[in-house]
TORTISE-162233 format. One record per residue: x, y, z of N, C-alpha, C, O, CB in turn; chain. Coordinates in pm, 1 decimal. Glycine has a CB too. Example, Ala and Ser with C-alpha at 12.3 -4.5 7.8 and 13.67 -1.06 7.14 Angstrom:
<recs>
@n.px=1319.0	n.py=-569.0	n.pz=780.0	ca.px=1230.0	ca.py=-450.0	ca.pz=780.0	c.px=1320.0	c.py=-330.0	c.pz=780.0	o.px=1423.6	o.py=-331.9	o.pz=846.5	cb.px=1130.8	cb.py=-447.3	cb.pz=904.6	mol=A
@n.px=1285.0	n.py=-225.0	n.pz=708.0	ca.px=1367.0	ca.py=-106.0	ca.pz=714.0	c.px=1290.0	c.py=3.0	c.pz=787.0	o.px=1340.9	o.py=113.8	o.pz=803.9	cb.px=1408.4	cb.py=-59.8	cb.pz=572.5	mol=A
</recs>
This chain:
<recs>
@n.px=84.0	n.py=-117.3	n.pz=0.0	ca.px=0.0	ca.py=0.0	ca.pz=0.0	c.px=89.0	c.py=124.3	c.pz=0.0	o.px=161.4	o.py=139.0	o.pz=98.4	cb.px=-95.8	cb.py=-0.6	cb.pz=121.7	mol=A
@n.px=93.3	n.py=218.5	n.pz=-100.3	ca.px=146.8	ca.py=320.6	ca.pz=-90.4	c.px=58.0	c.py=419.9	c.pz=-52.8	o.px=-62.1	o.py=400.2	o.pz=-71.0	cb.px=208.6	cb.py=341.8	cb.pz=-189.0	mol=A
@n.px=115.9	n.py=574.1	n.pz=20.9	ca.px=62.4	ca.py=645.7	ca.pz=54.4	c.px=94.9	c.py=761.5	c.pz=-31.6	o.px=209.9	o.py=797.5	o.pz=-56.3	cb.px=73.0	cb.py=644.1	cb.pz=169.6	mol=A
@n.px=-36.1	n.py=830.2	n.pz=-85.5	ca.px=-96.9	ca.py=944.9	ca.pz=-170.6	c.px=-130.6	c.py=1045.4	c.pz=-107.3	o.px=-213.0	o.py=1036.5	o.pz=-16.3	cb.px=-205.4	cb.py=916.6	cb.pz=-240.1	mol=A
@n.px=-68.6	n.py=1173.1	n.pz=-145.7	ca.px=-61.4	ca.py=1282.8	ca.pz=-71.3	c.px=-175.5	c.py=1397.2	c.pz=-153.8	o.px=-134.9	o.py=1477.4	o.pz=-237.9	cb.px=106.8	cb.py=1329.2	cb.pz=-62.3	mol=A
@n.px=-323.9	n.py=1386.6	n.pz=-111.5	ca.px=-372.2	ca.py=1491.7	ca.pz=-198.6	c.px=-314.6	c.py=1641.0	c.pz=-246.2	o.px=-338.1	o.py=1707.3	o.pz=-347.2	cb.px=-477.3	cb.py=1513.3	cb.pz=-145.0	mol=A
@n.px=-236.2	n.py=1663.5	n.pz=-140.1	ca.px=-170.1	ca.py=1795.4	ca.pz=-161.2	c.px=-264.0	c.py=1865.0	c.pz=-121.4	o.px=-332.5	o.py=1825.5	o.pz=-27.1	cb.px=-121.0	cb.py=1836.4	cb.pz=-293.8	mol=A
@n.px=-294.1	n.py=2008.9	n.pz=-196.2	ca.px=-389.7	ca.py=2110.2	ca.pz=-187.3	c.px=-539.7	c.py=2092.2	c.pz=-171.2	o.px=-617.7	o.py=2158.2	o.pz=-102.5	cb.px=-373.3	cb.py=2176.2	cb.pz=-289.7	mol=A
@n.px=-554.4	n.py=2023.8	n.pz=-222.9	ca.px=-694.7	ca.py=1954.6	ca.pz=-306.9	c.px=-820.0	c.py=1905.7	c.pz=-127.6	o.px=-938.0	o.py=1893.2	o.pz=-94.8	cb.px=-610.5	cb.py=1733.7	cb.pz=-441.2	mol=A
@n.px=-685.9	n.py=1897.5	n.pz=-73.8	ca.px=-754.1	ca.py=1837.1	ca.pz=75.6	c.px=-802.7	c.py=1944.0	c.pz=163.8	o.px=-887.7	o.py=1916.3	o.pz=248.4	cb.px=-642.3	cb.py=1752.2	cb.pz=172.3	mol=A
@n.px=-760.4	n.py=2054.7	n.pz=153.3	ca.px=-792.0	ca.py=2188.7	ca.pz=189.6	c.px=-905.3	c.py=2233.0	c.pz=109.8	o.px=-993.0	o.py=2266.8	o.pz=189.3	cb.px=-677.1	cb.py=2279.5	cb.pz=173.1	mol=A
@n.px=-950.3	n.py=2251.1	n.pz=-27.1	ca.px=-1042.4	ca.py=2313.2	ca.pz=-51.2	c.px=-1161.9	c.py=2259.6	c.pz=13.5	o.px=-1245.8	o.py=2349.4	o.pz=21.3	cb.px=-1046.1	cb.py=2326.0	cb.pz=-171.9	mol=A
@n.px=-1201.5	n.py=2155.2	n.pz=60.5	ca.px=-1356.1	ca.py=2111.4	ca.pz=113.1	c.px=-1390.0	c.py=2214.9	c.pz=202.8	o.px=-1505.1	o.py=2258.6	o.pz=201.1	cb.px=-1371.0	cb.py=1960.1	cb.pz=196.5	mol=A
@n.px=-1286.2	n.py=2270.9	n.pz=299.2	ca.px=-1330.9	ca.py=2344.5	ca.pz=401.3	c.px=-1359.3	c.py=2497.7	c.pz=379.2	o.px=-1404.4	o.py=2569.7	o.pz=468.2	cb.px=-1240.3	cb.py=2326.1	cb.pz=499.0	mol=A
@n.px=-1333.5	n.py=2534.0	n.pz=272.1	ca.px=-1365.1	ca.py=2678.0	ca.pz=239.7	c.px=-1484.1	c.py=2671.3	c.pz=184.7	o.px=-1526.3	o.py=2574.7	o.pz=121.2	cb.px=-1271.1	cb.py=2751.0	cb.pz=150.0	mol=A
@n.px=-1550.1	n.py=2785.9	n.pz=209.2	ca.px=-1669.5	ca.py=2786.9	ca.pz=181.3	c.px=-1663.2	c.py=2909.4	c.pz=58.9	o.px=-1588.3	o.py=3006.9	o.pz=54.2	cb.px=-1759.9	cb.py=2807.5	cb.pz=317.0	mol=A
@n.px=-1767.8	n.py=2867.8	n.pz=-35.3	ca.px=-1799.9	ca.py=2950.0	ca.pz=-116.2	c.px=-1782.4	c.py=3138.9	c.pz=-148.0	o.px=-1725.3	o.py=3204.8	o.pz=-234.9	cb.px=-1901.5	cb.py=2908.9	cb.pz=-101.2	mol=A
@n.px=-1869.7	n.py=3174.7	n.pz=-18.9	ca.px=-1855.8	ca.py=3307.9	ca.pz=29.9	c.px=-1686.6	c.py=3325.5	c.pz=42.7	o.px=-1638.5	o.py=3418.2	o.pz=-22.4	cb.px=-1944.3	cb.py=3326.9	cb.pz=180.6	mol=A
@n.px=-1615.8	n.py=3261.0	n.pz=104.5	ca.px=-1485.2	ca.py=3263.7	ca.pz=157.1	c.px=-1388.2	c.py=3310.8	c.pz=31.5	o.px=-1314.5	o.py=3408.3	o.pz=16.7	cb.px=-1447.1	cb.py=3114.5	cb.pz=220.6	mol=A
@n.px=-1424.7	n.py=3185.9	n.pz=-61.1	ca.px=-1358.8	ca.py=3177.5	ca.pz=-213.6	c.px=-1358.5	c.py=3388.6	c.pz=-270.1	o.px=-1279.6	o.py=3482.9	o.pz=-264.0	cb.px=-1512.0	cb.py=3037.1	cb.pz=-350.9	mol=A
@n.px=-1496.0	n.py=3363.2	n.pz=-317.9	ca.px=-1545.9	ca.py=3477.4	ca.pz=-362.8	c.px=-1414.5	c.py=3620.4	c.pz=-333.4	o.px=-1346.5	o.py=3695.1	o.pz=-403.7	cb.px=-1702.2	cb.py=3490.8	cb.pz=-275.1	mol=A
@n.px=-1440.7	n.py=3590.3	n.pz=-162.0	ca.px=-1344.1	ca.py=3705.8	ca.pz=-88.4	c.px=-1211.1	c.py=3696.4	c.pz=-122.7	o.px=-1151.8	o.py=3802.1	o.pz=-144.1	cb.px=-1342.0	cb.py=3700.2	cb.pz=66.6	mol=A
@n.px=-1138.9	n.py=3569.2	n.pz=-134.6	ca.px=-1004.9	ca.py=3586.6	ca.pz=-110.5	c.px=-961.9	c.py=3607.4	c.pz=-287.2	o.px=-861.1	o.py=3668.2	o.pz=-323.2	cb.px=-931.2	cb.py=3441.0	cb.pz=-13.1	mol=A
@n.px=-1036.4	n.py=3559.4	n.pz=-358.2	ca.px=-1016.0	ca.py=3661.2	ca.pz=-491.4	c.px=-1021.5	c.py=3781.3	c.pz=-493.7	o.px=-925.0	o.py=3857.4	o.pz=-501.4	cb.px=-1093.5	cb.py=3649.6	cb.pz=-583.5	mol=A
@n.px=-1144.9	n.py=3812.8	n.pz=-486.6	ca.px=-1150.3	ca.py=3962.0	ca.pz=-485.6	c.px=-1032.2	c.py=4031.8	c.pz=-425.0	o.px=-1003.2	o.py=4125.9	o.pz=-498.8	cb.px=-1269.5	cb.py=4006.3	cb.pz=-412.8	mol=A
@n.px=-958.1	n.py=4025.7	n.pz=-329.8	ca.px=-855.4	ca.py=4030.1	ca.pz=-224.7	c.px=-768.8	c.py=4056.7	c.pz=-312.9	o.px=-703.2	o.py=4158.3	o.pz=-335.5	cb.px=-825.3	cb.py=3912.3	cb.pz=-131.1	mol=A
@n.px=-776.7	n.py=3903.6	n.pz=-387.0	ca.px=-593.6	ca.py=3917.9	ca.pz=-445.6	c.px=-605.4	c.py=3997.8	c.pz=-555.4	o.px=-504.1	o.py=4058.9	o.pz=-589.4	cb.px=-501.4	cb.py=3761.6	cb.pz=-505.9	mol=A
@n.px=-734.8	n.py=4016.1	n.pz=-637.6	ca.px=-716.5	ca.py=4115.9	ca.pz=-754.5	c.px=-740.6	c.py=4266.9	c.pz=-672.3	o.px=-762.4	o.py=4371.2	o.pz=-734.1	cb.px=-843.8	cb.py=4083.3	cb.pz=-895.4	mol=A
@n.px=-734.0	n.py=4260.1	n.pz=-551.4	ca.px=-726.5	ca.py=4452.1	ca.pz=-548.1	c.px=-597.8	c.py=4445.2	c.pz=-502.4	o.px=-536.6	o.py=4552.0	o.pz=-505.3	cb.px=-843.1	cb.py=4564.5	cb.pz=-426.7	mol=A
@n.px=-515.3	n.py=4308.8	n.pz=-443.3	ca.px=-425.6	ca.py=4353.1	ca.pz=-393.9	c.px=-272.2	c.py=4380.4	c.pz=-492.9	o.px=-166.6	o.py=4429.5	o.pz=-453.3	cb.px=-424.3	cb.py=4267.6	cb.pz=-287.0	mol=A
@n.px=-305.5	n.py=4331.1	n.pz=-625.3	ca.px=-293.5	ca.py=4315.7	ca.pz=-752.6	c.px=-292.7	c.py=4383.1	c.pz=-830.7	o.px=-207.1	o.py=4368.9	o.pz=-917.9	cb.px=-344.2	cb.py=4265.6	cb.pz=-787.5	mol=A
@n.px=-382.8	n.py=4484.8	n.pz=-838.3	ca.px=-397.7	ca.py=4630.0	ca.pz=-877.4	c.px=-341.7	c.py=4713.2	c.pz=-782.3	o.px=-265.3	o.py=4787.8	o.pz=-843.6	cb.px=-536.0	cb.py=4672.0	cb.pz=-896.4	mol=A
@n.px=-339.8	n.py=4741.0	n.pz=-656.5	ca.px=-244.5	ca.py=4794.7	ca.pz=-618.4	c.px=-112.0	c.py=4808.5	c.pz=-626.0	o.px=-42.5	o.py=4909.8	o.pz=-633.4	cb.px=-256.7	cb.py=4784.1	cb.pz=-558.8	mol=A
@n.px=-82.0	n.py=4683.7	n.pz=-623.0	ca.px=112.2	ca.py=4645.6	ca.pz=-653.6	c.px=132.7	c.py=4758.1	c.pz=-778.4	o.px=199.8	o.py=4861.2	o.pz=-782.8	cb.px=163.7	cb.py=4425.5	cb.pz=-735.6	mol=A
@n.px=17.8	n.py=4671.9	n.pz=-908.4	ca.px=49.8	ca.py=4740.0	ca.pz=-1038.9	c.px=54.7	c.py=4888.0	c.pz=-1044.7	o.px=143.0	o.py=4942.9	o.pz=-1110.6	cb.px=-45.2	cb.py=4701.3	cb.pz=-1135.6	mol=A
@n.px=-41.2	n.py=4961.5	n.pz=-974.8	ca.px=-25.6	ca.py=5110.3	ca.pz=-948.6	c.px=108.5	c.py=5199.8	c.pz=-877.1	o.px=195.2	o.py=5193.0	o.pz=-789.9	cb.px=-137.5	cb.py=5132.5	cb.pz=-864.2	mol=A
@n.px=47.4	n.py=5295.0	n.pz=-995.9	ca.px=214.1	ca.py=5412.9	ca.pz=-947.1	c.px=193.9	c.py=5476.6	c.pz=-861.4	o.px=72.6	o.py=5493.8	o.pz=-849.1	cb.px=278.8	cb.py=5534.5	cb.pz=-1041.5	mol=A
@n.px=271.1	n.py=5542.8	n.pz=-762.9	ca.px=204.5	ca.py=5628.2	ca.pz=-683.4	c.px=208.2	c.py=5740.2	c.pz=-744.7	o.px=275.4	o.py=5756.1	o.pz=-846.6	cb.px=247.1	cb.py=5638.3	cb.pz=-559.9	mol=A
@n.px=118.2	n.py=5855.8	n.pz=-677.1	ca.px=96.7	ca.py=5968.6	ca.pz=-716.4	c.px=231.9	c.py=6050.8	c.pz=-657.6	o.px=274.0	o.py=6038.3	o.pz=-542.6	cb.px=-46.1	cb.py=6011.8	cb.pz=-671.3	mol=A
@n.px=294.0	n.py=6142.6	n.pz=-767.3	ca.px=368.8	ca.py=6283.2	ca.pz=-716.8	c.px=286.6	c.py=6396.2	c.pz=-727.9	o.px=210.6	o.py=6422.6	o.pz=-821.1	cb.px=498.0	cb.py=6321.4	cb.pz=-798.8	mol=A
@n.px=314.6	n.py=6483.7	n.pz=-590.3	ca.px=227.2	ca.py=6601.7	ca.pz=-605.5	c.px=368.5	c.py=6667.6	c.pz=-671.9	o.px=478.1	o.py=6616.1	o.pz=-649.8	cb.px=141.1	cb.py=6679.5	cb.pz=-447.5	mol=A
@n.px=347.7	n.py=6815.7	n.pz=-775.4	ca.px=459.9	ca.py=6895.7	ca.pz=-779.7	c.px=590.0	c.py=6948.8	c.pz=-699.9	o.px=694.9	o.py=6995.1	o.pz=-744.6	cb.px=414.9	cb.py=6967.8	cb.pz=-799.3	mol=A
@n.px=543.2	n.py=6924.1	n.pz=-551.6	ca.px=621.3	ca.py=6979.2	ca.pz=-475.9	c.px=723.3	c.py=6881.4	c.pz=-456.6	o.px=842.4	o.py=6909.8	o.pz=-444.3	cb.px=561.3	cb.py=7027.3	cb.pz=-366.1	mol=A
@n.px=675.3	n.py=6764.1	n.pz=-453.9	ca.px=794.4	ca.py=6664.9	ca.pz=-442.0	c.px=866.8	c.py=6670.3	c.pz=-570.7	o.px=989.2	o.py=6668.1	o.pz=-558.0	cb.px=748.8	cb.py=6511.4	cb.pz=-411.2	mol=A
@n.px=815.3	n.py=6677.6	n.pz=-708.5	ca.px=893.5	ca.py=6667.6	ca.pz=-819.4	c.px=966.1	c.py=6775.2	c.pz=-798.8	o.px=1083.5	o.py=6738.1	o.pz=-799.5	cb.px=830.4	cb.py=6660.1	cb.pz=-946.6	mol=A
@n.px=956.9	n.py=6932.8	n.pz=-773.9	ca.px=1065.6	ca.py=6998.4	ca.pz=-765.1	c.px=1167.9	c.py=6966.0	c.pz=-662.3	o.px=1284.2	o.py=6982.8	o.pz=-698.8	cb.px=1031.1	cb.py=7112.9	cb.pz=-756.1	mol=A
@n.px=1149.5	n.py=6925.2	n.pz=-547.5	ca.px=1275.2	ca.py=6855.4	ca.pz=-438.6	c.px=1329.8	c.py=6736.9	c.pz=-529.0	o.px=1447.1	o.py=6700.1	o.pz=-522.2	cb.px=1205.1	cb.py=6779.0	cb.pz=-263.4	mol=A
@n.px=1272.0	n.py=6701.6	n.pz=-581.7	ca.px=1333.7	ca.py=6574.5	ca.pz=-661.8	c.px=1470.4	c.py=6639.2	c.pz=-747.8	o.px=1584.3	o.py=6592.8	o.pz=-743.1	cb.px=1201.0	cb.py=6500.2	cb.pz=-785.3	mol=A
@n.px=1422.4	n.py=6767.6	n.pz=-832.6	ca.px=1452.2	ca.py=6833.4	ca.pz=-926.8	c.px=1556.5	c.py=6924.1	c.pz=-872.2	o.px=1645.2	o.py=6955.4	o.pz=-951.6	cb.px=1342.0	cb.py=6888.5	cb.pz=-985.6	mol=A
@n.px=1562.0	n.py=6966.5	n.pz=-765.8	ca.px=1673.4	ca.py=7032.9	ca.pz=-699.3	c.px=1830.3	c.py=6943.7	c.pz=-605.7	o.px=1939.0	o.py=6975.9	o.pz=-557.7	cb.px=1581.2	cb.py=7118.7	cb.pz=-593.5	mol=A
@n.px=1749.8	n.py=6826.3	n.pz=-624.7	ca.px=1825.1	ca.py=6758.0	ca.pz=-553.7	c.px=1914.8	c.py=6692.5	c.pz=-691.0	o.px=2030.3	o.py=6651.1	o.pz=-682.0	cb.px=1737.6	cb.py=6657.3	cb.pz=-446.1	mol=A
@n.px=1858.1	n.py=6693.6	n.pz=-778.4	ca.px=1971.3	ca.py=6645.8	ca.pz=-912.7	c.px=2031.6	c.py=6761.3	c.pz=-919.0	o.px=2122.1	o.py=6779.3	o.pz=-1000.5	cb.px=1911.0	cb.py=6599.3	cb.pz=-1078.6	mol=A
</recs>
């Protein structure tokens, strides 16, 4: 008898639907954030600009 390791697969029974839903949503805002630039107001671009 060998022993079979479901891996991951053994974990999904316990999440529930609602749960799923969330932790997507999650990772695509957290996803779009990463991808986003931050904002410069002018004042920092001129300290930027004085400092070169």
């Amino acid at each position: 008898m060998t022993l079979r390791d479901r891996g991951t697969m053994k974990w999904t029974s316990i999440f529930l639907p609602e749960h799923v839903a969330e932790l997507r949503k999650l990772k695509t805002e957290m996803d779009n954030a990463y991808n986003r630039k931050p904002a410069i107001d002018p004042e920092q671009w001129s300290d930027f600009e004085s400092k070169i």
